[in-house]
Backbone bond lengths (Angstrom), bond angles and torsions (degrees), N, CA, C in turn:
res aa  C-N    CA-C-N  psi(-1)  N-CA   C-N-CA  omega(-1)  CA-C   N-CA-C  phi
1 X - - - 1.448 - - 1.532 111.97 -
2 X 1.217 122.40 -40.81 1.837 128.94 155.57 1.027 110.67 -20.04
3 X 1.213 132.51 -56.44 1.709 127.73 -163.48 1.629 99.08 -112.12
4 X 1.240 107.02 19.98 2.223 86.47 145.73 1.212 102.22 -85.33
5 X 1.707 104.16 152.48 0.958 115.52 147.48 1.923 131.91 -80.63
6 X 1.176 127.98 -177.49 1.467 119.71 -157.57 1.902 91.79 -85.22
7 X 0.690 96.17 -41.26 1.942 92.62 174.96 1.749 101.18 -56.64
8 X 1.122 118.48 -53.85 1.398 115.23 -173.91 1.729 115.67 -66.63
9 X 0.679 115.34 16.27 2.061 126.78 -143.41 1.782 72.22 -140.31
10 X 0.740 134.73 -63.74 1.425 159.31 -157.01 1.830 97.04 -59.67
11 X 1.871 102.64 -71.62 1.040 95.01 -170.24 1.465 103.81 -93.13
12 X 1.006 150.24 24.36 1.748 162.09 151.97 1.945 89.23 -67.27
13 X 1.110 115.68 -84.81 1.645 129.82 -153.89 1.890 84.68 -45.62
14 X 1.335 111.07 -48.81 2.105 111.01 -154.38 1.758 87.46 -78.35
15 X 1.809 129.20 -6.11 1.147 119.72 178.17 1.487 105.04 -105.23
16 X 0.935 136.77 6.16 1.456 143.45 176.97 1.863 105.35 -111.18
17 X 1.394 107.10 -40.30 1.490 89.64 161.66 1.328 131.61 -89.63
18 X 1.328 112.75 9.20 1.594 107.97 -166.95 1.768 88.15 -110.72
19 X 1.422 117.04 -25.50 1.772 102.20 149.94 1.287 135.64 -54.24
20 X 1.464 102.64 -37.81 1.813 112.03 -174.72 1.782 91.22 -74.48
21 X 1.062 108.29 -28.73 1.936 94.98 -173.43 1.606 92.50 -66.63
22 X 1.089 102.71 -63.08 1.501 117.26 -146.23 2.000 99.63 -55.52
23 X 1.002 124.70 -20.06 1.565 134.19 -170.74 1.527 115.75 -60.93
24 X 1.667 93.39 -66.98 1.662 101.74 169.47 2.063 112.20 -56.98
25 X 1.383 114.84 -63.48 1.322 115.12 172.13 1.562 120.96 -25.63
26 X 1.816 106.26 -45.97 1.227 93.83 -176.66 1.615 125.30 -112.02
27 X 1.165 106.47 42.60 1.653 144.05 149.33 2.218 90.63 75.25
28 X 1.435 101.44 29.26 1.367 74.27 179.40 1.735 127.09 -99.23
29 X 1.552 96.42 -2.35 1.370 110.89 162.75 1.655 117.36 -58.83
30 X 0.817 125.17 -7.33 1.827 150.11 -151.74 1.681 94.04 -107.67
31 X 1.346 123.26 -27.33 1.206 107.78 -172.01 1.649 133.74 56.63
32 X 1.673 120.75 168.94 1.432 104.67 -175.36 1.492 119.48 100.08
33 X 1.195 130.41 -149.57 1.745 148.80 -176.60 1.659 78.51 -74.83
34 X 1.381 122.07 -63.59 1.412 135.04 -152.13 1.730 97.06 -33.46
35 X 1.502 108.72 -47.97 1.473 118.25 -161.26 1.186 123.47 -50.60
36 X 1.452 110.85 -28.40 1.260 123.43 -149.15 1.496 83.90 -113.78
37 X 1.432 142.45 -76.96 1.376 144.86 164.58 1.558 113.70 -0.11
38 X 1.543 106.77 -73.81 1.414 127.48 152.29 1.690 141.40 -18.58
39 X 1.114 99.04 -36.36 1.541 113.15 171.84 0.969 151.08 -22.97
40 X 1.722 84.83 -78.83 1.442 115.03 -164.79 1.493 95.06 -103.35
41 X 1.622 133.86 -35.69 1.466 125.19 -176.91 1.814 99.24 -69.58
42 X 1.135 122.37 -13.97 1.939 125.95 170.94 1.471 108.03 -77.37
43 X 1.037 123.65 -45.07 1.494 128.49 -163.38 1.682 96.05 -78.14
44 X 1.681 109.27 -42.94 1.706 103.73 178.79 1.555 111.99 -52.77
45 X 1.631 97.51 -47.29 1.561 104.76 -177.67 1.067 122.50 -79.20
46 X 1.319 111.21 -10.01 1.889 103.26 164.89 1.436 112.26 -84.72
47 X 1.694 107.12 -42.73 1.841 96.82 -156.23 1.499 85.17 -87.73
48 X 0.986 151.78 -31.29 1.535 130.63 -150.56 1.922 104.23 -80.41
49 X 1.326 122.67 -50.68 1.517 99.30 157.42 1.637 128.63 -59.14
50 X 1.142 114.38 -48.70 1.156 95.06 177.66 1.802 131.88 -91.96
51 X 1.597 118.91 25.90 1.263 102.46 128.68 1.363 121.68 -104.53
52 X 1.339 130.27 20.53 1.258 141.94 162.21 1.629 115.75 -77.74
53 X 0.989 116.03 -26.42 1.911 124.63 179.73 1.815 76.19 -89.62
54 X 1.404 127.35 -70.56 1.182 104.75 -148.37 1.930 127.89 -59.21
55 X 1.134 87.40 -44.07 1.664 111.72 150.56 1.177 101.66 -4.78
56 X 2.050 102.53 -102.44 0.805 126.14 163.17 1.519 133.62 -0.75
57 X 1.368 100.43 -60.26 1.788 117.78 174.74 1.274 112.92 -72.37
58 X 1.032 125.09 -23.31 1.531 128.69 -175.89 1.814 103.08 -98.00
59 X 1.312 119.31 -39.71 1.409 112.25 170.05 1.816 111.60 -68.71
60 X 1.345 137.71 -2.50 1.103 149.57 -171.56 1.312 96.51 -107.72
61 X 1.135 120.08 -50.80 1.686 98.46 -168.68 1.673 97.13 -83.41
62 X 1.251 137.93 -41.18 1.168 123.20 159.99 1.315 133.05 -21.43
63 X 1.386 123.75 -66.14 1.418 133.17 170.15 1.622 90.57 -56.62
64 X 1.193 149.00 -56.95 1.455 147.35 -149.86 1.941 77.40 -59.39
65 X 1.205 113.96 -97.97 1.419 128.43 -161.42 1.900 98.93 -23.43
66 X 1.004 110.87 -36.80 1.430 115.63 174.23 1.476 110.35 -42.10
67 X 1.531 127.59 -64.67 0.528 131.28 -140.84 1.981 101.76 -107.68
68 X 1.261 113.20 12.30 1.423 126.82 179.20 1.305 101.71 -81.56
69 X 1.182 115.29 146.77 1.724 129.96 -158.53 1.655 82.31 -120.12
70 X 1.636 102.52 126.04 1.681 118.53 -172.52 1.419 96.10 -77.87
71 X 1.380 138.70 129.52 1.135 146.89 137.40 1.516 113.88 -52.21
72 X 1.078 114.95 98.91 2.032 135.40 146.60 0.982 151.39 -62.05
């Protein structure tokens, strides 16, 4: 955890709560048939935004560093 940076700390904490939302919504706390049903439409809706923000963050600071003028 030492070597995140505060964006990464950032998008870790908004990926740990957007699981705890997403759990109850998708009835798998409920147990049963539900569990198994449940799964795989949670796992789409968890991982697909958030490696899409992270992505995102990493194609942004890329172009950023691009555009940093090297001190000589």
């Amino acid at each position: 955890m030492a070597t995140l940076n505060g964006w990464q700390r950032l998008w870790l904490l908004a990926s740990i709560l957007w699981a705890v939302m997403l759990l109850p919504l998708s009835g798998i706390l409920q147990g049963g048939d539900q569990l198994v049903q449940g799964v795989l439409p949670a796992v789409r809706l968890w991982i697909l935004p958030v490696t899409g923000v992270y992505g995102l963050g990493l194609g942004l600071a890329w172009v950023r560093r691009g555009f940093q003028v090297e001190a000589k």
